[in-house]
TORDREN-234024 format. One record per residue (C-alpha): x, y, z; residue number from 0. Coordinates in Angstrom, 1 decimal. Each point is the difference from the previous one (the first is absolute). Example, Ala and Ser with C-alpha at 12.3 -4.5 7.8 and 13.67 -1.06 7.14 Angstrom:
PT:12.3:-4.5:7.8:0
PT:1.4:3.4:-0.7:1
***
This chain:
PT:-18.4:14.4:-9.7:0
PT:3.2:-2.0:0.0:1
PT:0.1:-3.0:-2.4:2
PT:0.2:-3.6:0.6:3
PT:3.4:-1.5:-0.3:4
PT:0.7:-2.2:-2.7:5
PT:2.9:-2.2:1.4:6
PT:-0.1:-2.8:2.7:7
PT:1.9:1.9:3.1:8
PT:1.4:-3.0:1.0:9
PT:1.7:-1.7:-3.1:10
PT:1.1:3.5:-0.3:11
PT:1.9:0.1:3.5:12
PT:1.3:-3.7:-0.9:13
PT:1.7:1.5:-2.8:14
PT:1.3:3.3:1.7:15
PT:2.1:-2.5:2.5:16
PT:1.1:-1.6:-3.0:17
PT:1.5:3.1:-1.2:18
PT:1.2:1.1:3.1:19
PT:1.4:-3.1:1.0:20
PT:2.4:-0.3:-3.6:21
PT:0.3:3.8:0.2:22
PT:-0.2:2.0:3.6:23
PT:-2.3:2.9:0.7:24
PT:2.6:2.8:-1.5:25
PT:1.0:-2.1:-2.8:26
PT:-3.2:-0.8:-1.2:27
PT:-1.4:3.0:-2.2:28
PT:-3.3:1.3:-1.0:29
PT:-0.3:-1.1:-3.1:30
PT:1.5:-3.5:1.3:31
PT:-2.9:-0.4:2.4:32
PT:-3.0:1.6:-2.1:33
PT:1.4:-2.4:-3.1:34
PT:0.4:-3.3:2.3:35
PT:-3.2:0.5:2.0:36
PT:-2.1:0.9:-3.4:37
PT:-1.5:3.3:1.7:38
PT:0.4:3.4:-0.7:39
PT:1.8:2.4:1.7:40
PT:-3.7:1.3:1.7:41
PT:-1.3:-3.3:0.5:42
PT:3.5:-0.5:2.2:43
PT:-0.7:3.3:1.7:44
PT:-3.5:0.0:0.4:45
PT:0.1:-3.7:2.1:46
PT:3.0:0.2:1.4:47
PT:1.3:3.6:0.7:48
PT:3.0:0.4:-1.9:49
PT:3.1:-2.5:-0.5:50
PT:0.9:-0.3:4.1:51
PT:-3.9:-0.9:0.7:52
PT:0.2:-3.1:-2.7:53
PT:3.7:-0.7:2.0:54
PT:-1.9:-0.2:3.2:55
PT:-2.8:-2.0:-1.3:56
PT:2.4:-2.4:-2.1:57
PT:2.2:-0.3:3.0:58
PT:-2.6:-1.1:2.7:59
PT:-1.9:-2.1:-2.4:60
PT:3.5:-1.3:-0.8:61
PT:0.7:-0.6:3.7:62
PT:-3.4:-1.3:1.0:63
PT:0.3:-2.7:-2.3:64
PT:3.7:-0.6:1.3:65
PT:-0.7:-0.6:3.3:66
PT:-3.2:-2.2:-0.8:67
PT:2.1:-2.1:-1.8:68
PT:2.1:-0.8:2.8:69
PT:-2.3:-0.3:3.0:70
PT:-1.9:-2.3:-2.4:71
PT:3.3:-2.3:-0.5:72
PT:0.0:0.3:4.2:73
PT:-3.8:-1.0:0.1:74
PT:0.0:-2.6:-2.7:75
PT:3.5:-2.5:1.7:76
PT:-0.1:-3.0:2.1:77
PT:1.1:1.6:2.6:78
PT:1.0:3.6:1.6:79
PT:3.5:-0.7:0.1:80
PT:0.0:-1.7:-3.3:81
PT:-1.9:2.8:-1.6:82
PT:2.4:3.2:1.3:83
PT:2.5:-2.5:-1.3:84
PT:-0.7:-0.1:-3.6:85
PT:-1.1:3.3:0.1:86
PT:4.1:0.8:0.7:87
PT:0.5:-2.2:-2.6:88
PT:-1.6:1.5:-2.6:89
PT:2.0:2.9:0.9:90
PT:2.6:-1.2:-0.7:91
PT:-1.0:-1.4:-3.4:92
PT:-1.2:3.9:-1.0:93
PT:3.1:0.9:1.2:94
PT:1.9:-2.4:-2.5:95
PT:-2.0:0.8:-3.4:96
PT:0.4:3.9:0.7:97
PT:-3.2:0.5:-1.8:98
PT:0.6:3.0:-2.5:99
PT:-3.3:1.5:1.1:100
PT:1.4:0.3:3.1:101
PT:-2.7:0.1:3.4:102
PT:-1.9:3.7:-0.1:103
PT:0.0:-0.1:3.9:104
PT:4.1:-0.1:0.0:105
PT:-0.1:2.6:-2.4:106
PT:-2.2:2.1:1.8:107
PT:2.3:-0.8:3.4:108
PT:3.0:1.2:-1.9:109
PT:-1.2:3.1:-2.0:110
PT:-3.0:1.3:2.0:111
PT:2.0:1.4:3.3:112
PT:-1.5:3.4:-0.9:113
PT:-3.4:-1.3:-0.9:114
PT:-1.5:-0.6:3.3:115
PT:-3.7:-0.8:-1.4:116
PT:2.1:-2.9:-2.0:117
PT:2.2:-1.0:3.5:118
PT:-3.0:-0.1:2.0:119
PT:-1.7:-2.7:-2.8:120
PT:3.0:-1.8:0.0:121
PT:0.5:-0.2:4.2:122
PT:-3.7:-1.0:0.2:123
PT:1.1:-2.8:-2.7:124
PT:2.8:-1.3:1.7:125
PT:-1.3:0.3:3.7:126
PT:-3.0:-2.3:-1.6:127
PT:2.4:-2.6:-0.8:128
PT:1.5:0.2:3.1:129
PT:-2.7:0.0:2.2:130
PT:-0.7:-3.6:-2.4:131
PT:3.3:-1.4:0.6:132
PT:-0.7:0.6:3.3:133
PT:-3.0:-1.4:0.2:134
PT:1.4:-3.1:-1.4:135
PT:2.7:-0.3:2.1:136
PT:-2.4:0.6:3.1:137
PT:-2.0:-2.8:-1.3:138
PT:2.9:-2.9:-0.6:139
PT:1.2:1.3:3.4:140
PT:-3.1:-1.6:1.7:141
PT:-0.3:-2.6:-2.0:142
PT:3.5:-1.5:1.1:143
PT:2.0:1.3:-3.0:144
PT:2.3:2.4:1.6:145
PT:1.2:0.1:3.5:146
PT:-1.9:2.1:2.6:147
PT:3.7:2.4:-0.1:148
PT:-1.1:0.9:-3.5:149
PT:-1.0:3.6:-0.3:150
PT:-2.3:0.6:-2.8:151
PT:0.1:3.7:0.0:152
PT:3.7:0.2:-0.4:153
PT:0.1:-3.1:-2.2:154
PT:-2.9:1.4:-2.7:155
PT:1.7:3.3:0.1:156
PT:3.7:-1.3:-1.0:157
PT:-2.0:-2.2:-2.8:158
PT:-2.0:3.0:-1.5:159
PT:4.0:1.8:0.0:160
PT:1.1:-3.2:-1.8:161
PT:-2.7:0.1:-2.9:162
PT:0.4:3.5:-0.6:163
PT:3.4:0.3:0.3:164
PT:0.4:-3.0:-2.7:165
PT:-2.5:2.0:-2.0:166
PT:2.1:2.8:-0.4:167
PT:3.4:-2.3:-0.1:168
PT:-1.9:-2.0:-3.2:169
PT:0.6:3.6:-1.8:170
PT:3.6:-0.2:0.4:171
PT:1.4:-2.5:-3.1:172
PT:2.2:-2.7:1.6:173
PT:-2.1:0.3:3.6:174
PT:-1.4:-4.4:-0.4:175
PT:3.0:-0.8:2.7:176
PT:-1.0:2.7:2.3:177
PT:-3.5:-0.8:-0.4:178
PT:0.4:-3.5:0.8:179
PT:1.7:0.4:3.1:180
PT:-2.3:2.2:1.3:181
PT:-2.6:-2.3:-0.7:182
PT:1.3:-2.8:1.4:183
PT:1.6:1.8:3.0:184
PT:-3.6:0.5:0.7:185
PT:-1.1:-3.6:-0.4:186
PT:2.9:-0.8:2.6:187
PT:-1.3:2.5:2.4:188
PT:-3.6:-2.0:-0.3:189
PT:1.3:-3.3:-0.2:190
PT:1.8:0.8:3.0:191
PT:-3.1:1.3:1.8:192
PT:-1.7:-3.5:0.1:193
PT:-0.7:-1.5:3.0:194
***
């Protein structure tokens, strides 16, 4: 009869993206995780598999919340239009303070092109943004924000390019100019969408 675990699974996980987030998945060791996350080395195995599972589980729990975060800054604005707008915004302030944590998802884009279990997390992450973006746009189109011309597929697309891409750009030291013209590139390319 197996015993009943001792630890909260989900404080657990919140701490394994910490790590993984200041660390990486091949940086971060063993005794790193099993000392940070206050389980043993069994516990580790025994609910997650071995190091990869608690990557997995870290990593989708990491995006999940990600990507609520953001369709909940769409959902929550005045407006459609004004919403996918601050949402580039705030890229462009992550972009800027170059958190040293760095974004897990990035990460994973970067490091994981042999990992397909961890790509296919990540796609289904980003192609939830954009099918929110597009959403958005879709929405401030009807509503008279942006001309009928306006294509929200193509438009939602090139803005899910321009968040990751300044994602990965925010590792680079010295990246705040690049990042700010991409950002405000596009918030031309909306602005000059409006009716």
């Amino acid at each position: 009869m197996a015993r009943p675990r001792t630890f909260n699974e989900s404080e657990v996980l919140e701490r394994a993206v910490a790590l993984f987030r200041s660390r990486g998945f091949e940086r971060a060791s063993m005794p790193e995780l099993t000392a940070q996350l206050g389980i043993c080395r069994q516990s580790l195995y025994n609910a997650f598999g071995d190091k990869r599972g608690l990557y997995l589980a870290a990593l989708d729990l990491y995006g999940s919340q990600e990507i609520d975060a953001k369709l909940a800054q769409l959902a929550s604005a005045p407006s459609p239009l004004q919403g996918i707008q601050a949402l580039v915004t705030s890229w462009g302030a992550y972009g800027s303070q170059c958190p040293s944590e760095g974004c897990l998802t990035i990460t994973a884009i970067v490091d994981s092109t042999d990992d397909e279990e961890a790509r296919r997390l990540v796609e289904g992450h980003v192609d939830r943004l954009e099918k929110g973006i597009r959403a958005a746009l879709k929405k401030a189109q009807a509503a008279g924000e942006l001309t009928p011309a306006a294509d929200p597929t193509r438009l939602a697309r090139s803005l899910v390019t321009t968040c990751y891409g300044v994602g990965v750009l925010a590792k680079l030291p010295g990246s705040s100019p690049r990042v700010k013209a991409a950002v405000a590139e596009a918030l031309d390319r909306l602005e000059s969408l409006r009716p």
